[in-house]
N, C-alpha and C positions, 0 to 999 in steps of 0.2 A: 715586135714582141708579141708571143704571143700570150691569151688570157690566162691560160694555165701558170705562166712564169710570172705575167704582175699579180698573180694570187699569191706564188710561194714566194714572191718580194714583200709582198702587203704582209703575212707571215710573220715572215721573218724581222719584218719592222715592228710586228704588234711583239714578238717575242722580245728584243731587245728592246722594248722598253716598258715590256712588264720588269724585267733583269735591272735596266738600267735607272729607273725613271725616277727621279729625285735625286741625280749625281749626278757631276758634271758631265758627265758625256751623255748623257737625255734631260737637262733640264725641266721641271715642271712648271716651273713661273715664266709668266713673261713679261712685265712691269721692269724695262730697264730704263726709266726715268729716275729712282731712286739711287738706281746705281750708276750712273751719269752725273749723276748731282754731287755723291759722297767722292766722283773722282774728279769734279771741278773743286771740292774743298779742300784734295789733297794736292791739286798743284796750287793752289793758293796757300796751302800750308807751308809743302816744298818749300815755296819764295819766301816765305816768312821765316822759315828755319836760319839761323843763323849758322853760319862759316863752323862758329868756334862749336856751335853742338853738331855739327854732319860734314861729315866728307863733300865739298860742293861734285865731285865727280859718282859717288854715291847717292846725292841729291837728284845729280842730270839721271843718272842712270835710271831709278823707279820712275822720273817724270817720264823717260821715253816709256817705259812702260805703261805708265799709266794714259799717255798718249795713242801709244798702238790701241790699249783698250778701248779708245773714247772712240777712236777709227774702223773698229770692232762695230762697236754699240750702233754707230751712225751707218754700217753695211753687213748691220743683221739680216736683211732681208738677203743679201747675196751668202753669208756665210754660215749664218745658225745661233741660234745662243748657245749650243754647247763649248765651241770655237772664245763663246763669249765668256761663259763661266770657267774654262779653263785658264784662261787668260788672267781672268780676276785671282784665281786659285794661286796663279804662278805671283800678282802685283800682293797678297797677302803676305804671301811667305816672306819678300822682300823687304815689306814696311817693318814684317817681325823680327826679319835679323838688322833693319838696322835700326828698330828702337832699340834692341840692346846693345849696338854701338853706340848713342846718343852721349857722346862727350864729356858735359856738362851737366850741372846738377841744378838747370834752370827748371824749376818744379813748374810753371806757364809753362813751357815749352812741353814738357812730359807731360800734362796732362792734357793738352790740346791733341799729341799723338796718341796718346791712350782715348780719350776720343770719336778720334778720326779713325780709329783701327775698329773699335768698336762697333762703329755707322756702318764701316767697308764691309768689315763681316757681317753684320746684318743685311745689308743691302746685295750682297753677295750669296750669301744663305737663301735670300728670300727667293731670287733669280734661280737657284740649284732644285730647291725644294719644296717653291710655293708656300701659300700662306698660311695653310693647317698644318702641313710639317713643321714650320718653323715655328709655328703658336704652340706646338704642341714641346717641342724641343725647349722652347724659353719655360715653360710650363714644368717639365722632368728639372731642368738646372734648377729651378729657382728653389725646388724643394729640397735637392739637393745642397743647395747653400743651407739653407732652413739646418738641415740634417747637422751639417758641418759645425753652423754656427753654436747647437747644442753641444754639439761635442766639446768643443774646445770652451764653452763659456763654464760646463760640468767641468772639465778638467782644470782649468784654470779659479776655478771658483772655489 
């Protein structure tokens, strides 16, 4: 190759990720210890879940998922963290459609998933968007709760 072409490769890397950078597909953080940890809690939750509140084949299902990701996380260095936060992106969606399948109206069970979902998305955010995005994001919602909570306490009051 020559210098001329790894310049308009270099380029083209700075462009896509001024574009990309803070979304899954250019990650900005890179601390996947957090998010390693929230997916060893969900396959300890997984096992914990009871028959009667989850599909055991919907159960296996997000574990192998949440397996390929831990298999992600462990050969970052060969695959990337985008590969990695994509992956997380798809094991969210999962846990969300099947907390509103959860069966039963064991309120422990629910609130251990509400949780666990919680930590995911957090620890998942953090890996997409690094530390001042996400500070900044928790920062915009909270006032935004603030907002809501007048609202409805005015109208209800």
């Amino acid at each position: 190759m020559t210098q001329e072409t790894l310049d308009h490769l270099a380029s083209a890397a700075d462009l896509l990720q001024s574009l990309l950078g803070g979304t899954c597909s250019a990650p900005t953080g890179t601390n996947l210890d957090g998010l390693k940890e929230s997916c060893d809690s969900w396959l300890e939750l997984l096992a914990q879940t009871p028959e009667e509140e989850l599909a055991p084949a919907l159960r296996d299902e997000i574990a192998a998922q949440i397996r390929h990701l831990l298999w992600l996380i462990e050969n970052a260095s060969l695959f990337g963290t985008a590969r990695i936060s994509r992956e997380a992106s798809s094991v969210i969606g999962s846990i969300a459609q099947a907390s509103t399948g959860l069966t039963g109206q064991d309120l422990q069970t629910g609130g251990r998933w509400r949780r666990g979902f919680v930590a995911f998305v957090a620890a998942s955010a953090l890996l997409a968007t690094g530390t001042t995005q996400l500070q900044t994001a928790i920062e915009a919602g909270s006032g935004v709760v603030k907002e809501i909570t007048q609202v409805v306490e005015s109208v209800a009051g």
